[in-house]
ROSE-4610 file (N, C-alpha, C; in Angstrom, 1 decimal, always signed):
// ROSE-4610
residu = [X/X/X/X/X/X/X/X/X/X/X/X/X/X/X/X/X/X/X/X/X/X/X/X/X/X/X/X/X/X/X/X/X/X/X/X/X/X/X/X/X/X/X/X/X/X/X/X/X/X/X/X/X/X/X/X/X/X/X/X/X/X/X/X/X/X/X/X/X/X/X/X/X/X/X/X/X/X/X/X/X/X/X/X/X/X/X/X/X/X/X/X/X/X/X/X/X/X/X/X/X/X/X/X/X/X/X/X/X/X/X/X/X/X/X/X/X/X/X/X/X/X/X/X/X/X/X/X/X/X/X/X/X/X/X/X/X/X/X/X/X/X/X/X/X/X/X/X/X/X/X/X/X/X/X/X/X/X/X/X/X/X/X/X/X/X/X/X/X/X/X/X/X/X/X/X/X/X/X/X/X/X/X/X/X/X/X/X/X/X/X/X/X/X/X/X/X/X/X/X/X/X/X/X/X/X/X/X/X/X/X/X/X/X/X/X/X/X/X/X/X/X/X/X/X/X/X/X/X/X/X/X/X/X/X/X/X/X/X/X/X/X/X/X/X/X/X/X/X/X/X/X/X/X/X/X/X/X/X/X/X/X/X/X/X/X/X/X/X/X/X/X/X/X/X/X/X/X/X/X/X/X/X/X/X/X/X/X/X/X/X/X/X/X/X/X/X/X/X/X]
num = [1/1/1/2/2/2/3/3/3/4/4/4/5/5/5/6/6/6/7/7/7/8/8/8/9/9/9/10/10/10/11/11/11/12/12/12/13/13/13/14/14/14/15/15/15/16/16/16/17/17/17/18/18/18/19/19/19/20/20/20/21/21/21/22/22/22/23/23/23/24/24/24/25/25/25/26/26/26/27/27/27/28/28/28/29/29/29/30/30/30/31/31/31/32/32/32/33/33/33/34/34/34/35/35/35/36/36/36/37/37/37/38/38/38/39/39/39/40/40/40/41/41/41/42/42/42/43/43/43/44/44/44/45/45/45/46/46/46/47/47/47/48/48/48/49/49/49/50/50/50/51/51/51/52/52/52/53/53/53/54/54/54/55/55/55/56/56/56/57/57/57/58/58/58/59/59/59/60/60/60/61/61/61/62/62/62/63/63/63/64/64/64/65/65/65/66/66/66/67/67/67/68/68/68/69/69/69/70/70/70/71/71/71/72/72/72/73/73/73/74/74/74/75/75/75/76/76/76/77/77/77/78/78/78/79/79/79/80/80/80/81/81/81/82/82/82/83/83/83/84/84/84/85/85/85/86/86/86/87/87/87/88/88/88/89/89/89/90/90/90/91/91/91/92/92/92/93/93/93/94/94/94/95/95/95/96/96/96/97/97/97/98/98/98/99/99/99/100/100/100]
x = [+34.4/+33.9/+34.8/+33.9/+35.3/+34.6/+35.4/+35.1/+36.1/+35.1/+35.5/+35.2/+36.1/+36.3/+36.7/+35.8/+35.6/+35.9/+36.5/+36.7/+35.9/+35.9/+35.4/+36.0/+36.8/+37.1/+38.3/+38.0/+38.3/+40.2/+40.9/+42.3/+41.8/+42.2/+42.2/+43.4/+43.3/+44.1/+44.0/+44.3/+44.6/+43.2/+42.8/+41.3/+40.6/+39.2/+38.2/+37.9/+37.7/+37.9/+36.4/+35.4/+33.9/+34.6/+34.0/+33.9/+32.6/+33.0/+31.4/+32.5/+31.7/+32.6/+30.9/+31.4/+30.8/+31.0/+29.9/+30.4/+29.6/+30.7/+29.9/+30.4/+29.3/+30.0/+30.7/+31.0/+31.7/+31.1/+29.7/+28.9/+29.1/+29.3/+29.2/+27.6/+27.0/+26.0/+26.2/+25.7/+25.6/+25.8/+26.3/+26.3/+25.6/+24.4/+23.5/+23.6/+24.1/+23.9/+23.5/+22.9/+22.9/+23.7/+25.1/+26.4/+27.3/+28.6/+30.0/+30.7/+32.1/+33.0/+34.3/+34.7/+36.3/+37.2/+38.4/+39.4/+40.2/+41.0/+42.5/+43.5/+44.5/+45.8/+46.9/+47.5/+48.9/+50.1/+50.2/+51.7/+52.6/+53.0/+53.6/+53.8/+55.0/+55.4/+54.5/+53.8/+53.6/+52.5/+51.9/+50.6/+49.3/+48.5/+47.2/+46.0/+45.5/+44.3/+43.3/+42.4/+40.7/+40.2/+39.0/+37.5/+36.7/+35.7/+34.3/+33.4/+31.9/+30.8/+30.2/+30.3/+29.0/+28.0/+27.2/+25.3/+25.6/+24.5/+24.1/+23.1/+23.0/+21.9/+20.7/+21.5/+20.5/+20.5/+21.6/+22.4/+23.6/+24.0/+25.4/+26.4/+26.1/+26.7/+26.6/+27.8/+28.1/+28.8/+27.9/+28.7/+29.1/+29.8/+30.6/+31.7/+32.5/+33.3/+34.7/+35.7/+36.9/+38.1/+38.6/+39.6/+41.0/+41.8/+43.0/+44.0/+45.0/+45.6/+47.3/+47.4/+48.8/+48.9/+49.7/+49.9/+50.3/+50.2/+50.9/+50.4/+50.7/+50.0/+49.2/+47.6/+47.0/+46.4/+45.9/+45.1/+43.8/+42.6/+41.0/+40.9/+40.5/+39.6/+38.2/+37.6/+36.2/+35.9/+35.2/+34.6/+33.0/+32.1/+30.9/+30.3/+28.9/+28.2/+27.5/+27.5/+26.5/+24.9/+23.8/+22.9/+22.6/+24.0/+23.6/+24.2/+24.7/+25.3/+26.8/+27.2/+28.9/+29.6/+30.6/+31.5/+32.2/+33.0/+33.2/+34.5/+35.4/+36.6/+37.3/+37.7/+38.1/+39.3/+40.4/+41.1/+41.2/+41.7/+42.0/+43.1/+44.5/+45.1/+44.6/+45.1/+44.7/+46.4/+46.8/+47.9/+47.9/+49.1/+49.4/+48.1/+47.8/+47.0/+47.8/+47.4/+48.1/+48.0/+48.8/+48.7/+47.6/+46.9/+45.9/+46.4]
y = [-22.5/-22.7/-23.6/-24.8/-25.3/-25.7/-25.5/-25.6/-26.7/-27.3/-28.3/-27.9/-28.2/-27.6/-28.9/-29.1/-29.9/-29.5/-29.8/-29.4/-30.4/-30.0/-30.5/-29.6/-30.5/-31.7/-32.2/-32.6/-33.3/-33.0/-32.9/-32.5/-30.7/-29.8/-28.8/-28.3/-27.2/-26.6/-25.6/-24.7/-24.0/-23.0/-22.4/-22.1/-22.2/-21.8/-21.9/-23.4/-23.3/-24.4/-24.7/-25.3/-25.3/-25.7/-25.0/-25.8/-25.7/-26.4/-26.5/-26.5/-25.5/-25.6/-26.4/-26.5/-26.9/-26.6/-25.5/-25.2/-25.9/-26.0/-26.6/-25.7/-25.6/-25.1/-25.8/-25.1/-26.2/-27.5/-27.7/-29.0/-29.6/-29.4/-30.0/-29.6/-28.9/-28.3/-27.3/-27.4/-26.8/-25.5/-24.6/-22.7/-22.4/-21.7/-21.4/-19.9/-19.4/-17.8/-17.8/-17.0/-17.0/-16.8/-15.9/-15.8/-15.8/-16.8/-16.4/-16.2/-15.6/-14.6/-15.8/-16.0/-16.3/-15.6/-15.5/-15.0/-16.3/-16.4/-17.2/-16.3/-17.4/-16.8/-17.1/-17.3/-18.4/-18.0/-18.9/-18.7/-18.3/-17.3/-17.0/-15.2/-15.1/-13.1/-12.5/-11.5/-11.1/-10.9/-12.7/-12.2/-11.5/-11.5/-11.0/-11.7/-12.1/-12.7/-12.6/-13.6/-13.8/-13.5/-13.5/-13.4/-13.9/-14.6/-15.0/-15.1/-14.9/-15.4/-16.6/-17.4/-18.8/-18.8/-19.1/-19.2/-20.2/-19.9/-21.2/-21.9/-23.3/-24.1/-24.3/-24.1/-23.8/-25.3/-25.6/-27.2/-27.4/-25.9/-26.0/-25.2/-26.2/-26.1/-24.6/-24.3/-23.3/-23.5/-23.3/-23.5/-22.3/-22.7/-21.2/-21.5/-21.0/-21.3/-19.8/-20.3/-19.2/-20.1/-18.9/-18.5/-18.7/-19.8/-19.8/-19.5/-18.6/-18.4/-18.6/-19.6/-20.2/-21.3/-22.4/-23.7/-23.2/-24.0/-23.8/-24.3/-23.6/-24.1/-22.5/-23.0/-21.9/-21.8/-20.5/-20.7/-20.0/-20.7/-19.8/-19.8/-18.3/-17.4/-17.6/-17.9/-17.9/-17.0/-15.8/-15.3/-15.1/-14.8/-14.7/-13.9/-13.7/-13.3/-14.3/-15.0/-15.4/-14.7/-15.5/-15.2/-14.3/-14.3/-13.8/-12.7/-11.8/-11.0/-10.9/-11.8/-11.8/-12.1/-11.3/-11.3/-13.1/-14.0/-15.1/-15.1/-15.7/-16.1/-17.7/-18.4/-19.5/-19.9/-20.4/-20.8/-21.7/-22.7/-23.8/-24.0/-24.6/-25.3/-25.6/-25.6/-26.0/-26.4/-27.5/-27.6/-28.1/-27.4/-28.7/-28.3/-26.9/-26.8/-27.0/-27.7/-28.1/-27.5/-27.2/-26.7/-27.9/-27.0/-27.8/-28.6]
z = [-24.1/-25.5/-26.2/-27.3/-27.7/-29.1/-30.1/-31.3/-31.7/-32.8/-34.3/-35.2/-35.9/-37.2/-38.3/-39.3/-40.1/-41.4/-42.7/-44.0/-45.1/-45.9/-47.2/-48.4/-49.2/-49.0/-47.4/-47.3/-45.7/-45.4/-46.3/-46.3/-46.9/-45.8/-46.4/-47.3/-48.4/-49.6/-50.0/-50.7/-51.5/-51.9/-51.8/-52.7/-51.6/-52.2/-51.5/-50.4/-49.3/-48.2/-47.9/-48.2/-47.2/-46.0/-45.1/-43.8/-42.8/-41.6/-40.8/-39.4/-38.7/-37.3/-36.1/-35.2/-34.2/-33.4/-32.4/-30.9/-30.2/-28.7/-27.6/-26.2/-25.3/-24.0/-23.3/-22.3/-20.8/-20.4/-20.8/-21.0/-21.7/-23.3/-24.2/-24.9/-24.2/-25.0/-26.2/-27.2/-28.8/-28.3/-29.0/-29.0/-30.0/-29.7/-30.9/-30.6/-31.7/-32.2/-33.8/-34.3/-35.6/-36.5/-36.3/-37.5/-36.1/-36.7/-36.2/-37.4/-36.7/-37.8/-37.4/-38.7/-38.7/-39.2/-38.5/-39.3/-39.4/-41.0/-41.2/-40.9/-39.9/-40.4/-40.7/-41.7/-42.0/-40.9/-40.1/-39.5/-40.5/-40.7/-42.0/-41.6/-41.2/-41.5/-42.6/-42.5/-43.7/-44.5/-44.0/-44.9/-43.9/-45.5/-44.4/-43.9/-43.0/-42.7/-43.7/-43.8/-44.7/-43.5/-43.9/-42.6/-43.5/-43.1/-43.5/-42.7/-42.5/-41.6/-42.2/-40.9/-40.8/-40.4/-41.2/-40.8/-40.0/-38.8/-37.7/-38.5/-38.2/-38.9/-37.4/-36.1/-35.2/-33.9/-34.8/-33.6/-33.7/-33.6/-32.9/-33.9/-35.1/-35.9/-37.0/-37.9/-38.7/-39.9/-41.1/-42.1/-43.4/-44.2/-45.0/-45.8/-46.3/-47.3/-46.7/-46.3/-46.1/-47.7/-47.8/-49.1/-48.4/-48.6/-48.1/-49.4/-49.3/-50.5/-50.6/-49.4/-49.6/-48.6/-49.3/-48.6/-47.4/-46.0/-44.6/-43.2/-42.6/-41.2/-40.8/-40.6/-40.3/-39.2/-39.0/-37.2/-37.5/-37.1/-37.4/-36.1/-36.3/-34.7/-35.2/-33.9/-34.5/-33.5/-34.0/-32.6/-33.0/-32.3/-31.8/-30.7/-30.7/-29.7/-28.9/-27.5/-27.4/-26.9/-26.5/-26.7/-24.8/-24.3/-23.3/-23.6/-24.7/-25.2/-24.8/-24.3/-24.1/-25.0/-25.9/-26.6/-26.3/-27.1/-27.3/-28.4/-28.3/-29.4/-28.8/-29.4/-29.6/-31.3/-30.7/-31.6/-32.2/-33.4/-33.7/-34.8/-34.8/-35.7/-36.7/-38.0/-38.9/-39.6/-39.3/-40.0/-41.1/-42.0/-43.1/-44.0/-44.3/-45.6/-46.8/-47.8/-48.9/-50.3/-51.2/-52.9/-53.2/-53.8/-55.3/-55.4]
């Protein structure tokens, strides 16, 4: 499984983040399920993770809004179900989130 993860505005920050992930399998074919779950987590002692769900639009792709509430380097779990019912998680970097 391998996810992209895209922001808007395109440098992520502070506050509310939109984003759009994209899954693909071992092919490169789309992962279509209807909600995945993210967790944030700041490399950072201490704090606590966000979570949010992304609607599937139904090509691949997942979109949603997660709450980042301090500048840093962070890591999103995306996990999921796929449609063969097998449980699914996948990580991604997110460095260098920035203050407002």
């Amino acid at each position: 499984m391998k996810a992209t993860v895209a922001f808007n505005p395109r440098r992520p920050a502070v506050g509310d983040m939109a984003l759009q992930v994209r899954l693909t399998d071992r092919t490169g074919a789309p992962v279509r399920v209807p909600v995945i779950n993210v967790a944030g987590d700041l490399e950072h002692a201490g704090m606590k993770p966000v979570f949010t769900a992304l609607s599937g639009k139904g090509d691949g792709s997942y979109r949603g809004v997660i709450r980042s509430d301090m500048a840093g380097d962070w890591l999103l779990i995306i996990i999921g179900q796929g449609a063969d019912g097998r449980a699914f998680n996948t990580q991604v970097d997110v460095p260098g989130v920035c203050a407002p």
